[in-house]
LODREN-989913 format. One record per atom (N, C-alpha, C): residue number from 1; z, y, x; atom name. Coordinates in Angstrom, 1 decimal, always signed. Last residue first. Layout:
BEGIN
num	w	v	u	atome
NUM	Z	Y	X	CA
...
This chain:
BEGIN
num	w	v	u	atome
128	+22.5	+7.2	-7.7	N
128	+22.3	+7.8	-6.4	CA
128	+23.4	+7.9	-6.0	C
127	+21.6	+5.2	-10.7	N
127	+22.4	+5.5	-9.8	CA
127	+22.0	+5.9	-8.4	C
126	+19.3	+4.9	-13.1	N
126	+19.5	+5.0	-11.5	CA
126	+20.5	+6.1	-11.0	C
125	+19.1	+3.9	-16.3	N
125	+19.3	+4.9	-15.7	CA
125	+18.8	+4.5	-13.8	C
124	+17.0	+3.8	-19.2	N
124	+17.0	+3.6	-17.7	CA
124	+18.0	+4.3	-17.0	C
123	+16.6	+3.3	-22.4	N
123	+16.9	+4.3	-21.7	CA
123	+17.2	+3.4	-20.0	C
122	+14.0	+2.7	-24.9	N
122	+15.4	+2.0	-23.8	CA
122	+15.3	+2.7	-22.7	C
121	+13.6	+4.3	-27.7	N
121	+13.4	+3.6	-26.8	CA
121	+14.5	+3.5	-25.9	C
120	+14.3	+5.2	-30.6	N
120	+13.8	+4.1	-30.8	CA
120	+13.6	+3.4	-29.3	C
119	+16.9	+7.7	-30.8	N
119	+16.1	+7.2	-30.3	CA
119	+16.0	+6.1	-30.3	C
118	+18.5	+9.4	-33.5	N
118	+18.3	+8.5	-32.5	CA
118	+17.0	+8.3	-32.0	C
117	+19.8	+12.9	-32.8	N
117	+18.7	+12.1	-33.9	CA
117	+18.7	+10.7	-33.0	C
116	+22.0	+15.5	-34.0	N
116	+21.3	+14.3	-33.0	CA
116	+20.7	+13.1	-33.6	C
115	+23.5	+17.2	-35.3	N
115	+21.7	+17.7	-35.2	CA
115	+21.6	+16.8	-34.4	C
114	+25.6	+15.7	-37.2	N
114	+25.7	+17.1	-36.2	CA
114	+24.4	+17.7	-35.3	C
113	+25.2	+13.5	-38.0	N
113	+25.4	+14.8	-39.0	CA
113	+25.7	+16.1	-38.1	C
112	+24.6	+12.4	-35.7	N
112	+23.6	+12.9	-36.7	CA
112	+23.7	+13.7	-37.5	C
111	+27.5	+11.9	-35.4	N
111	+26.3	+12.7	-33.9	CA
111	+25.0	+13.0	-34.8	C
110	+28.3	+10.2	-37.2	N
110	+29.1	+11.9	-36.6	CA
110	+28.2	+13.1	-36.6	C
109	+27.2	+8.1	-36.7	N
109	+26.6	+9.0	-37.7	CA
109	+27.3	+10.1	-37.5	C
108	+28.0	+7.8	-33.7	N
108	+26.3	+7.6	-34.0	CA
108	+26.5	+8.5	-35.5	C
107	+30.4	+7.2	-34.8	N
107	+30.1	+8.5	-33.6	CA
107	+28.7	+8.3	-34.1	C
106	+29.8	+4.5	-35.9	N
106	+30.9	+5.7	-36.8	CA
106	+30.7	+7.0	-35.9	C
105	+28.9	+3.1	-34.6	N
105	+28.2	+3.2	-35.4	CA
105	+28.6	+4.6	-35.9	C
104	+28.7	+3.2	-31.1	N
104	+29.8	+3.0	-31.8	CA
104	+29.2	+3.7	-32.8	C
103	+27.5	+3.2	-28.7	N
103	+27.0	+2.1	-29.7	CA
103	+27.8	+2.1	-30.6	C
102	+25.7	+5.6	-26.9	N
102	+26.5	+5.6	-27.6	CA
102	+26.3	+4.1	-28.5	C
101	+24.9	+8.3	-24.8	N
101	+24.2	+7.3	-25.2	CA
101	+25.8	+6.7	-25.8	C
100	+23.0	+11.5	-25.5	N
100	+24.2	+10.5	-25.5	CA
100	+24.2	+9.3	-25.7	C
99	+22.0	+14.5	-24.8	N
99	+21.7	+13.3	-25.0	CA
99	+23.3	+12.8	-24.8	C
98	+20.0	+17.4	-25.3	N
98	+21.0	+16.8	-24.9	CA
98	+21.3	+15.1	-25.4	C
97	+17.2	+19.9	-23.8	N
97	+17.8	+18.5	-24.8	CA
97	+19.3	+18.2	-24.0	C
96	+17.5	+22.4	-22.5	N
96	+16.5	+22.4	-24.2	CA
96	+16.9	+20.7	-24.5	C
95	+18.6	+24.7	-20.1	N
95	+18.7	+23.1	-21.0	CA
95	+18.0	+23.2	-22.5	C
94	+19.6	+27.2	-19.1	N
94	+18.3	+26.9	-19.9	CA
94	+18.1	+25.6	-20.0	C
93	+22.3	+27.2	-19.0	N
93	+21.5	+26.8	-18.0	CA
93	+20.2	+26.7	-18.4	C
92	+23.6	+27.9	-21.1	N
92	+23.7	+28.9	-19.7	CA
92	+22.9	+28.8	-18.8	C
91	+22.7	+25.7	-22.7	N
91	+22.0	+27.3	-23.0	CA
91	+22.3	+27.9	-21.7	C
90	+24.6	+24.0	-22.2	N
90	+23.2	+23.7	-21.9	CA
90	+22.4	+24.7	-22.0	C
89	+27.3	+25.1	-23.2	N
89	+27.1	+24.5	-21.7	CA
89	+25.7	+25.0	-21.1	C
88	+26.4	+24.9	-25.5	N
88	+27.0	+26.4	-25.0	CA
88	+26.3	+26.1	-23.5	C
87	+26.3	+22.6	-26.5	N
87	+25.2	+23.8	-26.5	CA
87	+25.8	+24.3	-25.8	C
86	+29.0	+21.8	-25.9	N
86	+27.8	+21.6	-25.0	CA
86	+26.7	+21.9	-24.8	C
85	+30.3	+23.3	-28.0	N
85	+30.8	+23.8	-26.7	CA
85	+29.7	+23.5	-25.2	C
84	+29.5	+21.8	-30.0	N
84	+29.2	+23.1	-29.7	CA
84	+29.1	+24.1	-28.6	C
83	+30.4	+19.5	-29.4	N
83	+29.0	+19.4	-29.3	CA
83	+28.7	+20.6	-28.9	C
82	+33.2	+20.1	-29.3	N
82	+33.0	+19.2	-28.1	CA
82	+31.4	+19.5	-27.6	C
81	+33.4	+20.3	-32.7	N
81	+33.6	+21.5	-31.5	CA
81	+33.5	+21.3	-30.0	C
80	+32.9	+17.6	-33.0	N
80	+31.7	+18.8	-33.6	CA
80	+32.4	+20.3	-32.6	C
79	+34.6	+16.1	-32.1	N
79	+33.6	+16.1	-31.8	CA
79	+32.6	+17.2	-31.6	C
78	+36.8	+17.4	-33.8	N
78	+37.1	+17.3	-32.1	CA
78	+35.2	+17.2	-31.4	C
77	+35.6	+16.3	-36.3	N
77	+36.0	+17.8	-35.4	CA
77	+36.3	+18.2	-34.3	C
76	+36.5	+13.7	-35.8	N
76	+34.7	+14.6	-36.1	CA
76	+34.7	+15.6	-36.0	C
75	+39.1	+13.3	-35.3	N
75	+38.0	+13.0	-34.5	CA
75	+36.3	+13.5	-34.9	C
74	+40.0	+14.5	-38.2	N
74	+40.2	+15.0	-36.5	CA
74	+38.8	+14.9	-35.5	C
73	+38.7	+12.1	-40.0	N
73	+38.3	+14.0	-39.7	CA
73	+38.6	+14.8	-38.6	C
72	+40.3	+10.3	-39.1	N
72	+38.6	+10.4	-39.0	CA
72	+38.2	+11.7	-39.0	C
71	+42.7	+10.7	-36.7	N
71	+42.7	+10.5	-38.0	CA
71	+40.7	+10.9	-38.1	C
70	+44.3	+9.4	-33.9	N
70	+43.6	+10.5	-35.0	CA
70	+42.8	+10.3	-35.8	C
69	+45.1	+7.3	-32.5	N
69	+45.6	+7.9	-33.7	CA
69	+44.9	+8.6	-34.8	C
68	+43.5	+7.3	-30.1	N
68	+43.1	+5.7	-31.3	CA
68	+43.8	+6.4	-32.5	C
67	+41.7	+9.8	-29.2	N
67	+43.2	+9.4	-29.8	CA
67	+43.1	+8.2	-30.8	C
66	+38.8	+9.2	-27.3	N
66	+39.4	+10.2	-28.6	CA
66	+40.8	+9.2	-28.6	C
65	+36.1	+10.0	-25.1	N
65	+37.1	+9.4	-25.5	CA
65	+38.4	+10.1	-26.5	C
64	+32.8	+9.8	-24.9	N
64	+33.5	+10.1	-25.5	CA
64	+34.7	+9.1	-25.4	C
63	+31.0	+8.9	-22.3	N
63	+31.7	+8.4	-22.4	CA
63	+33.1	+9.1	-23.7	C
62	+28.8	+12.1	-21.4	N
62	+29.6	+10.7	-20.7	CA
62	+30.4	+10.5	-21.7	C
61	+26.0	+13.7	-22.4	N
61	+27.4	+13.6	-22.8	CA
61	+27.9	+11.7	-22.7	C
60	+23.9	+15.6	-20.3	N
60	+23.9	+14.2	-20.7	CA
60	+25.4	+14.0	-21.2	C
59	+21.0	+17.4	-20.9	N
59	+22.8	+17.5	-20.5	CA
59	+22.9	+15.8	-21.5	C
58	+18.6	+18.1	-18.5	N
58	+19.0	+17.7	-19.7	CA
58	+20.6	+17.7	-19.7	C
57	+15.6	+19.0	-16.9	N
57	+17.1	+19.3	-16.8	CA
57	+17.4	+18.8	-18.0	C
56	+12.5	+17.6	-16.4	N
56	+13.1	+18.7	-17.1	CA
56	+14.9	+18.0	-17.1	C
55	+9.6	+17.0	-15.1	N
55	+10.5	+16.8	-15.3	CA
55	+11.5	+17.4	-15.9	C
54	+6.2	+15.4	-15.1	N
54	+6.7	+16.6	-15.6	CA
54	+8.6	+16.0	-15.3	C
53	+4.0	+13.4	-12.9	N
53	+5.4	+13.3	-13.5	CA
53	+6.1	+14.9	-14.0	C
52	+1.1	+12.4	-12.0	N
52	+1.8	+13.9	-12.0	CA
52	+2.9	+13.4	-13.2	C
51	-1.2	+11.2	-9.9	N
51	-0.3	+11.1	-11.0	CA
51	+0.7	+12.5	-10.7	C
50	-3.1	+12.0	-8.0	N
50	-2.6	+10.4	-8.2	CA
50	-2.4	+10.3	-9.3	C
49	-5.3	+14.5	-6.6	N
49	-4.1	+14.1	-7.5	CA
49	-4.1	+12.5	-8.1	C
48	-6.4	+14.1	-3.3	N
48	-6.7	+14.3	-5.0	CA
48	-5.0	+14.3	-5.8	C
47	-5.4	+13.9	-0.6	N
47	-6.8	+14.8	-1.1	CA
47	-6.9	+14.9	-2.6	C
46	-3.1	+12.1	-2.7	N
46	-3.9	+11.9	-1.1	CA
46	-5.0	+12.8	-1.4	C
45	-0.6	+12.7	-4.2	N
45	-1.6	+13.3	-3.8	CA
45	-1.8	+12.5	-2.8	C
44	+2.0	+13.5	-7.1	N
44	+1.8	+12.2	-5.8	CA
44	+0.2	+12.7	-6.1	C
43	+3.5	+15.8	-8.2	N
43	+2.5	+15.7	-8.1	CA
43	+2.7	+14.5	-6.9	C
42	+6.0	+17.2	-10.8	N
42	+5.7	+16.4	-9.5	CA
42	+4.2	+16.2	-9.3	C
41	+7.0	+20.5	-12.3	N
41	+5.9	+19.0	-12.6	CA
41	+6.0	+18.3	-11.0	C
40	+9.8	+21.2	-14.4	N
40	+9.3	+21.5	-13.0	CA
40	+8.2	+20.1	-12.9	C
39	+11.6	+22.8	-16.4	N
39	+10.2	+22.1	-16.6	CA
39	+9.6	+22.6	-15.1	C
38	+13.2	+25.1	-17.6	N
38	+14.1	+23.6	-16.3	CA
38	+12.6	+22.7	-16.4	C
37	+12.5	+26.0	-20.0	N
37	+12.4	+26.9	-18.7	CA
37	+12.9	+25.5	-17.7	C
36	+9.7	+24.3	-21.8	N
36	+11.1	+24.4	-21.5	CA
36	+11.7	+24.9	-20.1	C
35	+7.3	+24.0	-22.2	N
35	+7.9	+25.5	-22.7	CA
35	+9.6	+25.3	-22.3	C
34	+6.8	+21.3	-22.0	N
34	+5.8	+22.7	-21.2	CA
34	+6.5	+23.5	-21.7	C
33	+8.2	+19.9	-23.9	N
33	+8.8	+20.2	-23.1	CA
33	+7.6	+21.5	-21.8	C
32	+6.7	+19.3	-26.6	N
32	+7.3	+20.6	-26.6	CA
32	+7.7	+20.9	-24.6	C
31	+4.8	+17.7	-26.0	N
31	+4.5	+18.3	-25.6	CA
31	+5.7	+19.3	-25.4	C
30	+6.2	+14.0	-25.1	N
30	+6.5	+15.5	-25.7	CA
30	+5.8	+16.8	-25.3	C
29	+4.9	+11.4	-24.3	N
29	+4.6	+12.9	-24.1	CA
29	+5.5	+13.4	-25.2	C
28	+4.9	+8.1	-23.9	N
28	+5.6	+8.9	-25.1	CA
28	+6.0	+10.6	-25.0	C
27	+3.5	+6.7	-22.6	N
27	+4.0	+7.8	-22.1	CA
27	+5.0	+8.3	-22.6	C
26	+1.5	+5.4	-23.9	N
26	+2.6	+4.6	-23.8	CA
26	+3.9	+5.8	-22.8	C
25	-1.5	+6.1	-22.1	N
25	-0.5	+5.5	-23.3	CA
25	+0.7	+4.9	-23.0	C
24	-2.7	+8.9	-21.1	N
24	-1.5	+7.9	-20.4	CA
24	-1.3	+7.2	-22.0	C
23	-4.1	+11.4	-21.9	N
23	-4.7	+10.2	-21.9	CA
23	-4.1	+8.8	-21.6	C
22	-1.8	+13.6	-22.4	N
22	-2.3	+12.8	-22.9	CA
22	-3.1	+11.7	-23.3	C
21	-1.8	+13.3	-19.3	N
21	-0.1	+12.9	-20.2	CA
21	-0.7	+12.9	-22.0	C
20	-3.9	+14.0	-18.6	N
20	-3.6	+12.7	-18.2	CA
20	-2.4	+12.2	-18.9	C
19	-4.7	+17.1	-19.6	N
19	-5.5	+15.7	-19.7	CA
19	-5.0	+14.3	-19.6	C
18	-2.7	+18.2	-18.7	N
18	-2.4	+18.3	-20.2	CA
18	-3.1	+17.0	-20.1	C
17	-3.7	+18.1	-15.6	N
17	-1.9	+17.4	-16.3	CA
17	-1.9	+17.4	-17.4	C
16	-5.7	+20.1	-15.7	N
16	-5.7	+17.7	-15.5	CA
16	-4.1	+17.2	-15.8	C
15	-4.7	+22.2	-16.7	N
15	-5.7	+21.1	-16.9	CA
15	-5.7	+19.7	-16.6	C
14	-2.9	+22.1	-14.2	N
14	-2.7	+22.5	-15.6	CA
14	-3.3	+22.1	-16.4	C
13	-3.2	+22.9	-11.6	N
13	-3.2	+21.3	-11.8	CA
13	-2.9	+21.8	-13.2	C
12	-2.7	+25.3	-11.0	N
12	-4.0	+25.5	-10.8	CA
12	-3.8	+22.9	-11.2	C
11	-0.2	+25.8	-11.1	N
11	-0.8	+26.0	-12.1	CA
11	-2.4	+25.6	-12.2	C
10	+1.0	+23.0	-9.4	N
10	+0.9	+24.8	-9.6	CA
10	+0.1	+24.8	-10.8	C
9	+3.5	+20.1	-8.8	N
9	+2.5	+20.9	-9.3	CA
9	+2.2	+22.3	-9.2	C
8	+4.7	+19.8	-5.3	N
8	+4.7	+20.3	-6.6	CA
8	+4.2	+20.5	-7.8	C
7	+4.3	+16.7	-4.3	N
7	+4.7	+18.3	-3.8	CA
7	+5.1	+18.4	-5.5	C
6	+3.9	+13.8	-2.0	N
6	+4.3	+14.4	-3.2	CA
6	+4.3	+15.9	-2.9	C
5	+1.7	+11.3	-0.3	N
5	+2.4	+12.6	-0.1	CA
5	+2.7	+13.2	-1.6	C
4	+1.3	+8.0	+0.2	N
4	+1.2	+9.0	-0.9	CA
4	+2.0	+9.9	-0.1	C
3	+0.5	+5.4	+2.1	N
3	+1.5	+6.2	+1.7	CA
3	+1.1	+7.5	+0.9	C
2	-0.7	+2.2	+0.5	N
2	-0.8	+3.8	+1.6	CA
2	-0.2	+4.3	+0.8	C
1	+0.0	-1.2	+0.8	N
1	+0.0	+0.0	+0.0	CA
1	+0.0	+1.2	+0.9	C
């Protein structure tokens, strides 16, 4: 396999990036994210362009932990001022998604009645 050099995308790759993240199946493109200010594109190059990876900043919410005591409406309130406080977070930084990952049915509908939507794909992570 030869080695690839990476950089940055510029503007002048704009065109063939709209082209390929649409022509990619299975990509699952969001266009919204070209408008999100934390939107930085990769580019893998030899003389041409390879492939180009868009990236974007996200806020990721670890591990809720709550009072086995408290009572259901506590704990949804705890929540819902927890969420608000994470916009907050994600706005100072220009963040445009937040995420959580979660199997506990009763937070899952919490997290919807509170503007989070599920996701139908399987999430990856990599530890550094």
């Amino acid at each position: 396999m030869r080695q690839l050099k990476v950089k940055f995308a510029g503007l002048e790759d704009s065109e063939k990036l709209i082209e390929w993240l649409n022509a990619t199946k299975g990509n699952l493109f969001d266009a919204a994210i070209l408008k999100y200010p934390t939107l930085q594109t990769l580019c893998s190059y030899d003389g041409e362009a390879i492939a180009y990876l868009p990236t974007q900043r996200a806020l990721f919410l670890e591990s809720l932990a709550v009072n086995p005591t408290a009572s259901l409406m506590d704990r949804a309130q705890a929540f819902r001022d927890l969420v608000k406080n994470s916009q907050l977070v994600a706005s100072s930084y220009g963040i445009k998604e937040i995420y959580m990952v979660c199997e506990d049915e009763t937070v899952l509908k919490i997290a919807e009645g509170h503007g989070f939507e599920r996701i139908p794909w399987p999430v990856a992570r990599m530890k550094l």
